[in-house]
C-alpha positions, 0 to 999 in steps of 0.5 A: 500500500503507497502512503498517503501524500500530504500537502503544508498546513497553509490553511487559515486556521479558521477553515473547518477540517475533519479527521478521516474518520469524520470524513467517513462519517460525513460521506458514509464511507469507510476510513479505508475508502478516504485514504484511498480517495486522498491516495488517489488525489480526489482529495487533499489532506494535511496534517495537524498534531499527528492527525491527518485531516481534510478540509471541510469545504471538500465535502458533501453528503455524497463524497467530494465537492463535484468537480473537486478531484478533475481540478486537482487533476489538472493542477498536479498535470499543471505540476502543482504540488498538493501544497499548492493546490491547497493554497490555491483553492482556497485563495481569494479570487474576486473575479470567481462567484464564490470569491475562492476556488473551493468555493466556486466548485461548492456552487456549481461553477466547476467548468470556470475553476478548471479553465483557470487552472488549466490556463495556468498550466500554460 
């Protein structure tokens, strides 16, 4: 089994994070099924006190955020690392509805954060 790859807590500290075993809970899914998912870069975790956790903000009832795991996709082909992708998700951004990255995707305007972090790329 590959160990889990974890970004910096680059994190405001007022941004809600949950422990794997939280996330589980929140998206009905085993603990085992949420290392997979951040094995699998569908999300990103970072680690405080010894404790791996991920952002709330990367959740919904039913896993992570659509369009979450495309985005970081294409960051890591853009050479992003999960450091990177971290702080720019949750960068202010005043010309996206929703004022951050995650926040953009958290209202549905997935296709407009993927065309800026493709245009990065470049």
């Amino acid at each position: 089994m590959s160990a889990i790859p974890v970004a910096d807590d680059v994190l405001d500290p007022d941004v809600a994070v949950l422990t794997v075993a939280e996330t589980a809970k929140t998206i009905k899914a085993s603990e085992n099924k949420v290392r997979q998912m951040l094995r699998d870069g569908q999300l990103i975790a970072v680690r405080r006190n010894g404790e791996l956790m991920i952002p709330a903000e990367f959740l919904n009832d039913n896993g992570p955020v659509k369009g979450l795991s495309g985005t970081i996709t294409v960051l890591s082909d853009a050479g992003f690392n999960r450091t990177e992708m971290l702080r720019w998700l949750f960068s202010k951004d005043d010309s996206l509805p929703g004022v951050t990255p995650i926040n953009a995707l958290r209202t549905n305007h997935g296709t407009e954060v993927k065309r800026r972090a493709q245009a990065m790329a470049f």
